[in-house]
KOLMISE-61262 format. One record per residue (C-alpha): x, y, z; residue number from 0. Coordinates in Angstrom, 2 decimals. Layout:
<vexbas>
[vexba [X Y Z] NUM];
...
</vexbas>
This chain:
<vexbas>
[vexba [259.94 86.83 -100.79] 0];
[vexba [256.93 88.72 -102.33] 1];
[vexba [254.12 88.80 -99.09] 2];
[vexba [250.26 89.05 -100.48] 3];
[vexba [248.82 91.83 -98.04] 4];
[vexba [245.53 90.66 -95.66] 5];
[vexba [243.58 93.24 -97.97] 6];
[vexba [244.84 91.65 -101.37] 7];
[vexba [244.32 88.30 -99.85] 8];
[vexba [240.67 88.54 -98.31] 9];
[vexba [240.46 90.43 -101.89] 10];
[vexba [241.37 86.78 -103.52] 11];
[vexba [239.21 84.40 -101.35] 12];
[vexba [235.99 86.79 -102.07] 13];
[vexba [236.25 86.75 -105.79] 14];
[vexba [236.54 83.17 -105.81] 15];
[vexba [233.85 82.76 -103.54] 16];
[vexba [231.41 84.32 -105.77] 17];
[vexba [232.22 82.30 -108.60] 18];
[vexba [229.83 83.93 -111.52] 19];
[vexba [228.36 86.39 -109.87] 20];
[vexba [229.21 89.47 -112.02] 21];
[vexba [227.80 91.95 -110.53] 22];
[vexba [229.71 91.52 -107.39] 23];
[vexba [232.80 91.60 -109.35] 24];
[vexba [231.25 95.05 -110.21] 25];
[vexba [230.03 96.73 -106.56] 26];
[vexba [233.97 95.31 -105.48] 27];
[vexba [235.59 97.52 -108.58] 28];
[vexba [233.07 100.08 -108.03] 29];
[vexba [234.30 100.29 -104.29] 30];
[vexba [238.24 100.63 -105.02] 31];
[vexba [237.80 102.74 -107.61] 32];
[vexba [235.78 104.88 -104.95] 33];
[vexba [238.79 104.06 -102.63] 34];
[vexba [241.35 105.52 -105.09] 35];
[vexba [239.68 108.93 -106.14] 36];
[vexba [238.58 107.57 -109.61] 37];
[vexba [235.64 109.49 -111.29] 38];
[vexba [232.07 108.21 -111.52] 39];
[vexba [231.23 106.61 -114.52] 40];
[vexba [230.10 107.77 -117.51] 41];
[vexba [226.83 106.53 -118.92] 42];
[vexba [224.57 106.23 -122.53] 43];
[vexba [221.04 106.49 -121.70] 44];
[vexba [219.15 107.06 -125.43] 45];
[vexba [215.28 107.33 -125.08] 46];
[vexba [212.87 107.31 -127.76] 47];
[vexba [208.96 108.32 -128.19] 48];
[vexba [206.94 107.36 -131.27] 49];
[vexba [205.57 108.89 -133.86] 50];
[vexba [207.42 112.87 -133.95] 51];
[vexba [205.53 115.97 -132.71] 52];
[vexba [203.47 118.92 -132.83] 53];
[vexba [205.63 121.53 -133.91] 54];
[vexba [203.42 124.71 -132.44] 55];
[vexba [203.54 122.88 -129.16] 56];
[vexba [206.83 122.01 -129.02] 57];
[vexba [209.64 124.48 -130.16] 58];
[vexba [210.52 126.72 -127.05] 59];
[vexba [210.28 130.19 -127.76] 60];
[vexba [213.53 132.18 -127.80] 61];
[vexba [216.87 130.88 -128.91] 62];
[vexba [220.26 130.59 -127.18] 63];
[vexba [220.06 131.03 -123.24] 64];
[vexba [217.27 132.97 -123.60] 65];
[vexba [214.07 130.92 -124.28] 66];
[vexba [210.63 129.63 -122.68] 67];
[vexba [210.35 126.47 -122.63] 68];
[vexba [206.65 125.10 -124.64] 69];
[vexba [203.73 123.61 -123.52] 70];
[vexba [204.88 120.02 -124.25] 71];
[vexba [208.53 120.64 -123.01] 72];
[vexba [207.61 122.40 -119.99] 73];
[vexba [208.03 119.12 -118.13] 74];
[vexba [211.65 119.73 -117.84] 75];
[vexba [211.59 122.67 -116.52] 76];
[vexba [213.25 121.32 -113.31] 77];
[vexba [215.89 119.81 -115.43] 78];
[vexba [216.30 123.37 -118.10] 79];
[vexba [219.74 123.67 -116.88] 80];
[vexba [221.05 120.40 -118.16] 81];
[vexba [218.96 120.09 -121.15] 82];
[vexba [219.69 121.23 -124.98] 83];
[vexba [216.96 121.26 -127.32] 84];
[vexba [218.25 120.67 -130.83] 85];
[vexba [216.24 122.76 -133.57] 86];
[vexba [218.13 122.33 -136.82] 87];
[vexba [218.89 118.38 -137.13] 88];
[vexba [217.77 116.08 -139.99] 89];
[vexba [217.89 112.24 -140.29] 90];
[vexba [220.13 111.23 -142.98] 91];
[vexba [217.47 109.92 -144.95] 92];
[vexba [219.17 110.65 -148.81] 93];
[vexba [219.23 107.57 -150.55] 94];
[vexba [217.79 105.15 -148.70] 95];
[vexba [214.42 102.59 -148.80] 96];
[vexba [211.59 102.04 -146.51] 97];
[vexba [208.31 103.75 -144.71] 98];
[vexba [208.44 106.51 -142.59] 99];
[vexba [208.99 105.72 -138.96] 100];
[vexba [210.39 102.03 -140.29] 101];
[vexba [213.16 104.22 -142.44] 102];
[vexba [213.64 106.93 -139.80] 103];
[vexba [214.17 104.55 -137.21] 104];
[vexba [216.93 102.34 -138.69] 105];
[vexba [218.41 105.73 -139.55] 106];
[vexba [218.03 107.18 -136.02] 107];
[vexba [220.02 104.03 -134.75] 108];
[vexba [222.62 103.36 -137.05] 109];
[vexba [223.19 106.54 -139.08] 110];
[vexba [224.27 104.48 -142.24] 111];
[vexba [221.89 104.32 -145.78] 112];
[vexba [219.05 101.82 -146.08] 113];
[vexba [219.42 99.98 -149.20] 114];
[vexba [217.47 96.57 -148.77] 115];
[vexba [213.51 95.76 -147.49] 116];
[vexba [212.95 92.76 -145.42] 117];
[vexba [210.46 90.76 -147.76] 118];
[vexba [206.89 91.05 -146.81] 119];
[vexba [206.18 93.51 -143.59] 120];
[vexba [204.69 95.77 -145.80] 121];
[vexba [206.94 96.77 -148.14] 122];
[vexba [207.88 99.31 -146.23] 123];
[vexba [210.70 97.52 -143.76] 124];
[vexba [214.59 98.41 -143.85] 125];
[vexba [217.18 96.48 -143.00] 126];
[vexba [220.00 98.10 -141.12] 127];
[vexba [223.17 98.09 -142.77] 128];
[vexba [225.62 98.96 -139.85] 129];
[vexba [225.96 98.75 -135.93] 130];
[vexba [223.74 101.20 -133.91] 131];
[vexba [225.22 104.11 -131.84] 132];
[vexba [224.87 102.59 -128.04] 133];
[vexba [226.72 99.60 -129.97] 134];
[vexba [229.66 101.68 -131.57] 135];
[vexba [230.37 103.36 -128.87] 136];
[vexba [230.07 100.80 -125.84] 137];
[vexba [232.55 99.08 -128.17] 138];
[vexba [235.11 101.70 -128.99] 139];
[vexba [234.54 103.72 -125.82] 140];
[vexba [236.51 102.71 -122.71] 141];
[vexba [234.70 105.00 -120.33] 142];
[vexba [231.49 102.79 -121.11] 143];
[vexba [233.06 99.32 -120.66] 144];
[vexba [233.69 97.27 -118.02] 145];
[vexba [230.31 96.32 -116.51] 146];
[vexba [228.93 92.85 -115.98] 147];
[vexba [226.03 93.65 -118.83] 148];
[vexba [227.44 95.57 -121.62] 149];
[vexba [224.50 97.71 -122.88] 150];
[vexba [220.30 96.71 -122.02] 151];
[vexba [218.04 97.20 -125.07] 152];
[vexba [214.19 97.82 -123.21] 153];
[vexba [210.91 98.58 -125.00] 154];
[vexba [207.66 98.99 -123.18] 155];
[vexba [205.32 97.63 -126.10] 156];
[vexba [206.10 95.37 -129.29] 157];
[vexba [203.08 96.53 -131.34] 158];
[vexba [203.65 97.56 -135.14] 159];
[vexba [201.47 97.66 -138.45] 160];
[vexba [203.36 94.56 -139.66] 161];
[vexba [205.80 92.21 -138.23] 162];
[vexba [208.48 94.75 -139.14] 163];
[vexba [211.78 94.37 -137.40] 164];
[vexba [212.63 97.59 -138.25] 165];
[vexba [210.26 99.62 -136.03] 166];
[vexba [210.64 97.29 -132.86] 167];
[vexba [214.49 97.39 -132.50] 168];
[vexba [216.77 100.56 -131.59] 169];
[vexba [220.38 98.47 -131.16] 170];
[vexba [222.10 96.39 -133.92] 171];
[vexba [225.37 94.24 -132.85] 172];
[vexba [225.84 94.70 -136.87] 173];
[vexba [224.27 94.83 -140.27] 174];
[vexba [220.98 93.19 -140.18] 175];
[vexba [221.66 92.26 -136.95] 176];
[vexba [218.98 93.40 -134.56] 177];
[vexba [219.11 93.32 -130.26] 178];
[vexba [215.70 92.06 -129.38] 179];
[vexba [214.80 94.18 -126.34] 180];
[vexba [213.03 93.18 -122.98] 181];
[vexba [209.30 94.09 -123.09] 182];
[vexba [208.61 92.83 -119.55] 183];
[vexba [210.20 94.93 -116.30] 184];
[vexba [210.64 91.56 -114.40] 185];
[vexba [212.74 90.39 -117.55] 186];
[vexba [214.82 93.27 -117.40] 187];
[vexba [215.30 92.98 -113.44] 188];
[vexba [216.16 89.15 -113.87] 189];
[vexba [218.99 90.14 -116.37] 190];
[vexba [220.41 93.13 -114.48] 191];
[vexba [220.28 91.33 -110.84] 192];
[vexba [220.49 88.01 -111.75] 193];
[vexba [224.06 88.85 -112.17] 194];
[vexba [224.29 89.14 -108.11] 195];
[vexba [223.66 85.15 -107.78] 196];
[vexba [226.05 82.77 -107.67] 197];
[vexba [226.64 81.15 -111.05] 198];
[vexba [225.09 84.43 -112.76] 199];
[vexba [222.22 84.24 -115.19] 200];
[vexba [221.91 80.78 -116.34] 201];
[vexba [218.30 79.69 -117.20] 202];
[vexba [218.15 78.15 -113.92] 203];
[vexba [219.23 80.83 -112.22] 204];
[vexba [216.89 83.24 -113.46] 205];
[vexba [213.83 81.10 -112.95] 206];
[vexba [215.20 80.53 -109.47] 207];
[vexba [214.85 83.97 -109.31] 208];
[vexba [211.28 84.04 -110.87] 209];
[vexba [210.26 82.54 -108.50] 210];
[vexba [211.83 83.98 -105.61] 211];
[vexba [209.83 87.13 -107.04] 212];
[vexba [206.68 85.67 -107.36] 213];
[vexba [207.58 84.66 -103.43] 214];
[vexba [208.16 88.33 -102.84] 215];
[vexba [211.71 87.43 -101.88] 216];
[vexba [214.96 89.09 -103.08] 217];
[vexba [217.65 88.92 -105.37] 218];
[vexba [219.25 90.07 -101.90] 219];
[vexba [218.80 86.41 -100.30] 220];
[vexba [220.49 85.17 -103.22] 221];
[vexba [223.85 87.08 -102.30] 222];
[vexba [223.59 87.31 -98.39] 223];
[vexba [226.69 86.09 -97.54] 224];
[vexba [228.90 87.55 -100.32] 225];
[vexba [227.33 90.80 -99.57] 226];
[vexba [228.32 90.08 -95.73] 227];
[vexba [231.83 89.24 -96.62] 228];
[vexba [231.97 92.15 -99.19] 229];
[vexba [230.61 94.63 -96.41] 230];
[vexba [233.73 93.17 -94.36] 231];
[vexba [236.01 93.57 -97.30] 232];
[vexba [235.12 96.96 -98.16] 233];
[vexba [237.01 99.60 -96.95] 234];
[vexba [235.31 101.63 -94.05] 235];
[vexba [234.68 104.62 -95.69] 236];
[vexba [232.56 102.99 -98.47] 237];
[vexba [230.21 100.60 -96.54] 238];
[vexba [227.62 103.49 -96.71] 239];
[vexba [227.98 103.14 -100.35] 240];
[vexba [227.70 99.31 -100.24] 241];
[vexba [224.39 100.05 -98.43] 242];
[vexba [222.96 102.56 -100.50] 243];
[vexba [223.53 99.81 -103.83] 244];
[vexba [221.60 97.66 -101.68] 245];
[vexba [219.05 99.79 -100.80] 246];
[vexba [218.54 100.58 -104.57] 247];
[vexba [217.75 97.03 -104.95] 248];
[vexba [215.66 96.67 -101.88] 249];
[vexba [213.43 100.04 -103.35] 250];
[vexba [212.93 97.80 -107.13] 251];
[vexba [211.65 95.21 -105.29] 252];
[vexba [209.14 97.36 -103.02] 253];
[vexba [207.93 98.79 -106.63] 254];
[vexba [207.73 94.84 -107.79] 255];
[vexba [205.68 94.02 -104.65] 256];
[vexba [203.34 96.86 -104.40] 257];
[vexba [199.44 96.10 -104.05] 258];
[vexba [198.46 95.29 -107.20] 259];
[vexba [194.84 96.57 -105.90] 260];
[vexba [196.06 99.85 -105.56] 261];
[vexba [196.18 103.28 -107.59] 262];
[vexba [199.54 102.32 -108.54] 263];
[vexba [198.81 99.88 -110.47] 264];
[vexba [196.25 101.27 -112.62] 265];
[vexba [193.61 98.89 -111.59] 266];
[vexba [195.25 96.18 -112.83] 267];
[vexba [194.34 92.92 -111.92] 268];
[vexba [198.04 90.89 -112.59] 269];
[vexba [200.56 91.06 -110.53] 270];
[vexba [203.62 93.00 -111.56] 271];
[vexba [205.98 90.29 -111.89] 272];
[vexba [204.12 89.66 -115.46] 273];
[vexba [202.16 92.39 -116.69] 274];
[vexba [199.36 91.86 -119.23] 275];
[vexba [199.33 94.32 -121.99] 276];
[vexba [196.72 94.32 -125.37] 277];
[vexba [197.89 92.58 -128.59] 278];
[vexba [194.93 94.35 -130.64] 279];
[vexba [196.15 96.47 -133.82] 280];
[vexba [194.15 99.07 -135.02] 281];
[vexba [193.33 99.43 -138.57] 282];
[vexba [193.22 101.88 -140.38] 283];
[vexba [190.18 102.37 -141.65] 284];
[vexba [188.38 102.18 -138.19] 285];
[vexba [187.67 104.94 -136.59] 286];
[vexba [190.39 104.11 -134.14] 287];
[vexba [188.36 104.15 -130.94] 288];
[vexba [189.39 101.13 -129.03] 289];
[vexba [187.63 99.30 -126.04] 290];
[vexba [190.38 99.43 -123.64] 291];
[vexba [193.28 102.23 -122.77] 292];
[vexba [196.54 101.21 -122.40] 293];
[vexba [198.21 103.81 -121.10] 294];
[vexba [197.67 102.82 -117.56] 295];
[vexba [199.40 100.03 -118.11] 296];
[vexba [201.80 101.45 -120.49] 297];
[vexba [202.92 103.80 -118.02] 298];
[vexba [203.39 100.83 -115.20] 299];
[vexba [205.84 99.37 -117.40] 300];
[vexba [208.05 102.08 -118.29] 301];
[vexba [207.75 103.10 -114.31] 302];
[vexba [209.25 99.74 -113.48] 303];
[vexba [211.79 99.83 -116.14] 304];
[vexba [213.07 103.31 -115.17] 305];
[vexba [213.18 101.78 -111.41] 306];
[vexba [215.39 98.52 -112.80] 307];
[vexba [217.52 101.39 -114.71] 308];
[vexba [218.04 103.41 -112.30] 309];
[vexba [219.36 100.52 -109.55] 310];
[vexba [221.44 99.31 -112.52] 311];
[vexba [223.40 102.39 -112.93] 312];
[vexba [223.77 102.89 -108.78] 313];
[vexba [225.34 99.34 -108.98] 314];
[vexba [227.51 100.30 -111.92] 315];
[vexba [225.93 97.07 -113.50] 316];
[vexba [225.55 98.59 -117.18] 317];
[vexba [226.47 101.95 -118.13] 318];
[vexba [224.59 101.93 -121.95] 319];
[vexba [220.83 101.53 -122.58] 320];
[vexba [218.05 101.88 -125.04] 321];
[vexba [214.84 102.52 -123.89] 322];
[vexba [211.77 102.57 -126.86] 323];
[vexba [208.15 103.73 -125.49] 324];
[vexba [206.42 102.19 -128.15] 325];
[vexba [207.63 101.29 -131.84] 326];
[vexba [207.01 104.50 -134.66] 327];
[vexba [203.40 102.76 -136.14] 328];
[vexba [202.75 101.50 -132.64] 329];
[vexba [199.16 100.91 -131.28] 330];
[vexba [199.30 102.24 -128.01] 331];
[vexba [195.75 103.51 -126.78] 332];
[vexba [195.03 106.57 -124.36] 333];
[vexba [192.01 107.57 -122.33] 334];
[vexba [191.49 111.25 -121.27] 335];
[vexba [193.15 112.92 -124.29] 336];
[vexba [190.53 112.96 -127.34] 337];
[vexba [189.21 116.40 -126.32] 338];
[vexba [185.31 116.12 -127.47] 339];
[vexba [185.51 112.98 -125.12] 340];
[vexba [187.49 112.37 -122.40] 341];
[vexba [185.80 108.66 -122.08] 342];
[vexba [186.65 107.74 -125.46] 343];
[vexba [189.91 105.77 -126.22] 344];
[vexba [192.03 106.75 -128.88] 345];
[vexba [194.67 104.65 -130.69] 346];
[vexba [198.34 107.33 -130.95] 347];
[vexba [199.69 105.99 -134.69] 348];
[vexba [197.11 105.64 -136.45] 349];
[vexba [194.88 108.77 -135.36] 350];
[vexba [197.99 110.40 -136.55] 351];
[vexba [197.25 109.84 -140.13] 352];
[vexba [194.07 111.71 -139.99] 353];
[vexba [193.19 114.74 -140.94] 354];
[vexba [195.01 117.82 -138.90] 355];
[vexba [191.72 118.68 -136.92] 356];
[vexba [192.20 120.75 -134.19] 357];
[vexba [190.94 117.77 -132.13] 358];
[vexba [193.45 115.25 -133.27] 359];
[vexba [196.73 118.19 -132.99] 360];
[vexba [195.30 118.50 -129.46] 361];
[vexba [195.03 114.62 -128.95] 362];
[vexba [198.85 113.94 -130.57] 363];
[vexba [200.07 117.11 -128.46] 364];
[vexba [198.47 115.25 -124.97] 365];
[vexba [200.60 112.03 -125.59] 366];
[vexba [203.91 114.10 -126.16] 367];
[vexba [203.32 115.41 -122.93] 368];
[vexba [202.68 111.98 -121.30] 369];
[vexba [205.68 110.70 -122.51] 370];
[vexba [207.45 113.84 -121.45] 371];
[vexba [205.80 113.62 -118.37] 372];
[vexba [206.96 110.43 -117.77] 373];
[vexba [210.68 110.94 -119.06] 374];
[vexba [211.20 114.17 -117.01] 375];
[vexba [210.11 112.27 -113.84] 376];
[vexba [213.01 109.91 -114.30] 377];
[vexba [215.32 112.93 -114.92] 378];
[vexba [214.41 114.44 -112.09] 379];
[vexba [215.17 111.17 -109.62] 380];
[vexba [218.19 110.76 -111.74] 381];
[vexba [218.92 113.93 -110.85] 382];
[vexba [218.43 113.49 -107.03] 383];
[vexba [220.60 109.95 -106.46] 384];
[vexba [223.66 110.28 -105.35] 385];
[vexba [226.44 108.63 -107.50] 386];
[vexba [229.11 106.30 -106.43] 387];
[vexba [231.93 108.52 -106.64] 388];
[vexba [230.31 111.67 -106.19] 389];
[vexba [227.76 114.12 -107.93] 390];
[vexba [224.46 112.58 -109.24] 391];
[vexba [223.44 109.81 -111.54] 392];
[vexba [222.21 112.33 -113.97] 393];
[vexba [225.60 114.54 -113.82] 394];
[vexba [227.38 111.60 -115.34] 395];
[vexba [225.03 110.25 -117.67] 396];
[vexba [223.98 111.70 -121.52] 397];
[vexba [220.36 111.46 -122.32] 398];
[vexba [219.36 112.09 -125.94] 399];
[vexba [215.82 112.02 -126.06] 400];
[vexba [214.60 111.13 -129.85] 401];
[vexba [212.27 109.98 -132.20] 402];
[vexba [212.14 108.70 -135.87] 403];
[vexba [210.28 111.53 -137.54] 404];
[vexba [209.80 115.23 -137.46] 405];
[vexba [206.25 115.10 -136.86] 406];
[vexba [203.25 112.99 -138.28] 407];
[vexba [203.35 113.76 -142.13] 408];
[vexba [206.32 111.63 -141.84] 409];
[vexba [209.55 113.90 -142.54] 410];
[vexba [213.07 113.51 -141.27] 411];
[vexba [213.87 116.93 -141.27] 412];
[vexba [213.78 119.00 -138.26] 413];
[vexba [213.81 116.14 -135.68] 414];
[vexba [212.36 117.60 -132.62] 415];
[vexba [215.55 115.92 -130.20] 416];
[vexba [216.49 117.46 -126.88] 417];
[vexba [219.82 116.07 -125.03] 418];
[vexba [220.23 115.91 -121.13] 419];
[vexba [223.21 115.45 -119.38] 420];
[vexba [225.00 117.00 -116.45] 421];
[vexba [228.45 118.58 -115.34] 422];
[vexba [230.85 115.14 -115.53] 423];
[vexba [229.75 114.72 -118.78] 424];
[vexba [230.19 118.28 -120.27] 425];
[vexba [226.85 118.87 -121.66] 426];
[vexba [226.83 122.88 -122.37] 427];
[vexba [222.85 122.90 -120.92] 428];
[vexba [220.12 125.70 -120.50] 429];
[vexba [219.86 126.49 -124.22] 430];
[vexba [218.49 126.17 -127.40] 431];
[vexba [221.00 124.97 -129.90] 432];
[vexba [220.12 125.55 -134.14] 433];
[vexba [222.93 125.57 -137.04] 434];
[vexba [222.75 130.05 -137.05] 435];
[vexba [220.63 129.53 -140.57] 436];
[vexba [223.21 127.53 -142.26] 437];
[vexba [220.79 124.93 -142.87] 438];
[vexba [220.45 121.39 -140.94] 439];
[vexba [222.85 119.36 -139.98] 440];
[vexba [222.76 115.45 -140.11] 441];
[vexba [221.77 113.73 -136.44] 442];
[vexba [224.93 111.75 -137.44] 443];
[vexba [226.75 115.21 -136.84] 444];
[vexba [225.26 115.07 -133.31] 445];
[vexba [225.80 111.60 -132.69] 446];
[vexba [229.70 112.27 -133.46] 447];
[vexba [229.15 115.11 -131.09] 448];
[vexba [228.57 112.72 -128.05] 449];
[vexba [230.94 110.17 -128.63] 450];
[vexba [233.41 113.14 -128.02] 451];
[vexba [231.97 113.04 -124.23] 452];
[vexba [232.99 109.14 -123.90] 453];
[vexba [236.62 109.96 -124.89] 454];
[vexba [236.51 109.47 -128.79] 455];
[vexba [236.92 112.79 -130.34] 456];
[vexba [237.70 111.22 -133.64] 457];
[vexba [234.52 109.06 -134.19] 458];
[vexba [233.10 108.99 -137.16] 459];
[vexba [229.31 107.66 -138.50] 460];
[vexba [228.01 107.05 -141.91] 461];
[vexba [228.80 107.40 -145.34] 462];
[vexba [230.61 110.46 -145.90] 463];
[vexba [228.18 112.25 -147.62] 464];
[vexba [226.06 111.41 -144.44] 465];
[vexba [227.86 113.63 -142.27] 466];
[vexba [229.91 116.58 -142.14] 467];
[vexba [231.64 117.16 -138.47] 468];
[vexba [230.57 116.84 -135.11] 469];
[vexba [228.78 119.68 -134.07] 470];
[vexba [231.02 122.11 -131.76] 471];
[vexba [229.81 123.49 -128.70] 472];
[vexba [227.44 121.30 -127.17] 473];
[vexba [230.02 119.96 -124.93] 474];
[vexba [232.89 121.79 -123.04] 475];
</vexbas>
C-alpha cells in the first residue's frame, strides 16, 4: 500500500487549515519551489507619469554604451546598468479617434486602433478596443501566473478634465472593458494581505481588517497560527525566508502607523489609513495657481503604494502591476517648482498648455524629476531586497517606465520610455537604444519585445499594420 510521507501529510492538514487564505497557499509554493532549486519569479511592473517631457532635459547625451545620462534622468544613475532608454519609439496612433493623452493612453495600454468616443467626456474620450499588455500577457504567460492576485491596477490620483475613462485606466480585461484601479494605499494593502486571513478577502474580511489598521494591529494577528504551523512545516533551510516575508509585512505596517505629525507625512493632518487628497480641477483659463499643493500628499501615496508593492512581490502574492501617477490631463498641484516663485502653486496639465516660457519648460522639467525622483527610489530598494530564490527583486522584474505623449504639444512620436530590469530577466542594460536612423518603430514593437522575456517569443499586438517585429536586442 501507497504510505503518505509525515512531510506530504502535515503538507495536507495545513492547506486545509487555512481554508481561503491565498496567500498562504502562495508563501507554502514559494517555499518548495525554494526547496527544489526553482528560479525566482518573473515579474511585470509598468509605471506611468503624465503628461510627456522636456525633450532638452531629457535625452541622455551619447548613444549606445556610451552616454551621460540628463538632468531629468540622472536619478537613475544608481540603477544605469539595468536601465535602457528608448529614443526612436512612436505610439501607434494611425487611424484612430480621441484627444491627446486620452488617445495616447488607450494606445499605450492596449496597442490596438481607437475607433469609437465614449459620448460626452469631451469629445475627446476613446474607448479601448482590445485587452491591455499586463492583461495579455499575465494571461498567456506562464512565468506570470500562479499568484493568489493575478495582476493590481494602482493610481495615486483620479483627477481628469472630464469624467473620461480613458485617461484614468491603464488595464483592460477586454474591449471597452476597463480595471478600475485602487487610489487609496490602505485599499491596495487590504487586497494584497487580506489574502493572508482566513476566508480571504470577503467584504467582511477586509473591513475586519480596516479596522484592525485603524487599531494599529496586523494583518499578522490575522494568520498567527498558520504562520506558526507554516514556520513548522517549512523546511529548515527556508524559515529565514518565511521571516523575511513577514518582516516585509511587519515594515508596510510601520509605514501605515507612522506619526502622522511628523515630516513624513507632509504635515498632514489624516491618518494614513485614509488619506485626503483635493478634488479641485483647474480650468483652463485661470491662471492655474491653486491654493493648496498636492504633491506632499501625492508623494505619500505613491510612497505607500511602492511599500504595499514591494511586500507583494517578496510574498510572491502578484507578479503583474500597473502603477499611474496621475491620469495624462490630471490636476496635480506642486509647490517649489514655478521658478519666479517658489511659494506659488502650480497646477502640472494645464500649465502645460501655455506658452513655452522658459519659466513653464523649467516648471514641467521640475515635475519629471519628481516623478523620477520618486520612481528611481523604488528602483533602488528594489534593487537592494533580496528575492526568494536568489538575486534581487529588481533582477527578476521588467520595469517599463512610460507615458502617453512625447511631450506637451501632444505628439505620439518619440515617446520618451526607458525600461529597467535586471539579469533573470535578460534586459541588455547600460545603454541607449534608437532604430540606427531607420525611422521609429511602433511601442507595440517593444511591447512584443518583452513578452519574449516571460517565455512568449511569438506574441503578437495590434493590427498588422500596427507593428512590424519585436525589436531584437534588448534582451539576451
Amino acid at each position: 500500500m501507497n504510505r503518505i510521507s509525515p512531510y506530504a501529510s502535515s503538507r495536507r492538514r495545513f492547506l486545509q487549515g487555512v481554508g481561503a487564505a491565498a496567500g498562504m497557499f502562495a508563501i507554502l509554493r514559494g517555499l518548495e519551489r525554494v526547496a527544489e532549486g526553482a528560479p525566482s519569479p518573473k515579474r511585470l511592473l509598468i509605471i506611468q507619469r503624465p503628461v510627456g517631457t522636456v525633450y532638452e532635459n531629457w535625452w541622455p547625451q551619447g548613444s549606445g554604451t556610451d552616454f551621460t545620462l540628463s538632468r531629468i534622468l540622472r536619478p537613475f544613475e544608481s540603477v544605469r546598468d539595468r536601465m535602457v532608454v528608448l529614443r526612436d519609439l512612436k505610439l501607434p496612433y494611425e487611424g484612430s479617434v480621441g484627444g491627446g493623452h486620452e488617445r495616447g493612453t488607450v494606445l499605450m495600454a492596449t496597442g490596438q486602433r481607437t475607433k469609437q468616443l465614449y459620448p460626452g467626456n469631451g469629445g475627446d474620450d476613446p474607448m479601448a478596443e482590445g485587452a491591455s499588455i499586463d492583461q495579455l500577457l499575465v494571461k498567456q504567460s506562464t512565468d506570470l501566473q500562479g499568484t493568489p492576485i493575478a495582476s493590481l491596477q494602482i493610481s495615486c490620483d483620479k483627477r481628469a478634465d472630464t469624467p473620461e475613462v480613458s485617461t484614468r485606466h491603464m488595464s483592460y480585461s477586454g474591449p471597452r472593458a476597463p480595471m478600475t484601479p485602487y487610489y487609496q494605499p490602505l485599499e491596495v494593502y487590504q487586497r494584497v494581505f487580506g489574502t493572508l486571513m482566513p476566508g480571504g478577502t470577503t467584504s467582511d474580511n477586509l473591513e475586519a481588517l480596516a479596522r484592525a489598521r485603524r487599531q494599529k494591529k496586523s494583518v499578522l494577528d490575522f494568520a498567527r497560527k498558520d504562520l506558526a504551523r507554516l514556520h513548522e512545516l517549512a523546511p529548515s533551510a527556508q524559515r529565514e525566508m518565511l521571516d523575511a516575508h513577514t518582516e516585509a509585512i511587519r515594515e508596510v505596517e510601520k509605514e501605515f502607523d507612522a506619526d502622522p505629525r511628523s515630516a513624513a507625512f507632509c504635515g498632514m493632518e489624516q491618518p494614513p489609513e485614509v488619506i485626503s487628497v483635493s478634488e479641485y480641477i483647474d480650468p483652463y483659463s485661470s491662471n492655474h495657481v491653486v491654493r493648496e499643493r498636492d504633491d506632499e500628499k501625492h508623494a505619500r501615496i505613491g510612497a505607500l503604494h511602492f511599500a504595499v508593492l514591494k511586500a507583494a512581490f517578496r510574498c510572491d502574492i502578484t507578479r503583474v502591476v500597473t502603477f499611474q501617477w496621475a491620469p495624462g490631463t490630471n490636476h496635480v498641484s506642486f509647490g517649489d517648482f514655478w521658478p519666479p516663485d517658489s511659494g506659488v502653486f502650480k497646477v502640472h496639465h494645464t500649465t502645460s498648455h501655455d506658452p513655452d516660457t522658459r519659466d513653464t519648460l523649467e516648471f514641467l522639467t521640475r515635475v519629471e524629476e519628481f516623478y523620477a525622483g520618486k520612481v528611481a527610489g523604488f528602483l533602488k530598494e528594489l534593487a537592494d531586497t533580496q528575492d526568494v530564490n536568489g538575486g534581487t527583486l529588481l533582477d527578476n522584474t521588467v520595469v517599463p517606465y512610460v507615458t502617453e505623449v512625447g511631450t506637451r504639444t501632444h505628439n505620439w512620436d518619440r515617446v520618451p520610455w526607458v525600461l529597467f530590469g535586471g539579469a533573470s530577466t535578460g534586459l541588455v542594460g547600460g545603454r541607449v537604444w534608437d532604430n540606427g536612423g531607420r525611422g521609429l518603430r511602433s511601442t507595440n514593437d517593444l511591447w512584443m519585445a518583452c513578452a519574449g522575456a516571460f517565455g512568449l517569443p511569438d506574441f503578437v499586438l495590434g493590427d498588422a499594420d500596427l507593428h512590424t517585429t519585436a525589436i531584437p536586442g534588448l534582451f539576451a
